[in-house]
N, C-alpha and C positions, 0 to 999 in steps of 0.2 A: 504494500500500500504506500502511495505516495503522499507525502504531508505538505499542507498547504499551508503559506503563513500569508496573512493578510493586515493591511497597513492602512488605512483610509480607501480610498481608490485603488491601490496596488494591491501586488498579488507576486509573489515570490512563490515557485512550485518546481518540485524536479519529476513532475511528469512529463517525460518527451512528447508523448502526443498533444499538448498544448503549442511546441516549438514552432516558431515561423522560421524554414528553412530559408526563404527567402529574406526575412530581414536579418536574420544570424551569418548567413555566406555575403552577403549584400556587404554587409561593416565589416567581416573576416577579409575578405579578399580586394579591401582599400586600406586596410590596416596596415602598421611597419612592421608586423611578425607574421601577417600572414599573408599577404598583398600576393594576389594574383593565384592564392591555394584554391584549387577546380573543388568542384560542390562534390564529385564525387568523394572525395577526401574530408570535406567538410562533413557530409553525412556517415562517412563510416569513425569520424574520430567522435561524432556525437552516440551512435550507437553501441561506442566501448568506452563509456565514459558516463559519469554520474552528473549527468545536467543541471543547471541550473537557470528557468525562466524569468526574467522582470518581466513584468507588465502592468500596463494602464489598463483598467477598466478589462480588456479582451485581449489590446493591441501589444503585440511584445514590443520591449523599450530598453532590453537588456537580458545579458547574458553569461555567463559560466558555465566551463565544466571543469571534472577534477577527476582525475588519472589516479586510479589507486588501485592496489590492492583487497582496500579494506578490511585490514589488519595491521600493517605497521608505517603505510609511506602513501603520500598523494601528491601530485604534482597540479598546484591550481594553473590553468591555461585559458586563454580566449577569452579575458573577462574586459565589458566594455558595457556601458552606459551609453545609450545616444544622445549627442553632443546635447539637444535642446531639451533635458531630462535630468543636466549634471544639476551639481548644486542645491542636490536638494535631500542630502544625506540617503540618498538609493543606495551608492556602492559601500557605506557601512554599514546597513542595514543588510546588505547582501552579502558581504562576508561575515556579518552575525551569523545570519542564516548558516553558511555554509557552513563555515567552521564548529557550530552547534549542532548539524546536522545527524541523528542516528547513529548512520554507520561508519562517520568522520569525524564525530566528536572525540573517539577518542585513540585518534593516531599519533604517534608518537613522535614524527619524520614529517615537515611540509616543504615544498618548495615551490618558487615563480621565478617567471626571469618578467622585467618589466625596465624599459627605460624612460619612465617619467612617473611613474606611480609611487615612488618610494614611500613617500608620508602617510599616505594611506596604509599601506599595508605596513608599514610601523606602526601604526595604532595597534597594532592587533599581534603583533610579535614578531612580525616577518624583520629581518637585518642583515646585513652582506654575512657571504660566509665565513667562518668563527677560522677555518681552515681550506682555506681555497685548494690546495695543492693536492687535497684528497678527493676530491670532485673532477672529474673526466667527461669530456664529451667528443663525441665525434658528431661531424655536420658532413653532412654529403648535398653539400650545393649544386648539383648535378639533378637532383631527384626532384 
């Protein structure tokens, strides 16, 4: 069962079937981490992944997912607010949500890569890492 949290007008839910693929690929694939990612990819990283919906009233206005396990590690990804929606405390309110959520409440391991959100996600405990040199990544900019 999927738990709804509701706010005035809004409405925070990790039912996929709610999800506007078109306004979620629509903001992913103008974005600077995800710019130009094909919907095919967009829909298969939302279908393996614990979603997260904003919305007004019906209309989605915002989104997350988060890559986990669901046992010890989650990687938050693709989180955005649309531009005419900021400022209005949605995206801490949405990583309340997330982070309180069931079966992410209580993970032990998070992680984000973000180049402009930092303060935000300081509120909540996220900080550069404690030990950079033990963290690995590989990028195949080709794919």
């Amino acid at each position: 069962m999927k738990i709804n949290f509701k706010k005035g007008n809004y409405l925070i839910s990790a039912d996929n079937s709610l999800l506007d693929i078109k306004v979620i690929h629509g903001y992913l694939s103008r974005s600077y981490w995800a710019k130009n990612r094909p919907l095919k990819t967009t829909k298969k990283a939302i279908q393996n992944s614990v979603c997260f919906g904003l919305y007004l009233n019906k209309t989605q206005i915002g989104f997350a997912r988060v890559v986990t396990d669901k046992a010890t590690f989650a990687y938050l990804a693709d989180v955005f607010v649309l531009k005419e929606y900021r400022g209005k405390g949605l995206s801490k309110w949405m990583m309340k949500v997330i982070l309180g959520y069931g079966e992410l409440k209580d993970l032990r391991r998070w992680f984000l890569a973000t180049k402009d959100a930092h303060g935000l996600y300081e509120k909540f405990g996220f900080h550069s890492l404690k030990e950079p040199e033990k963290i690995m990544e590989m990028f195949r900019k080709d794919l």
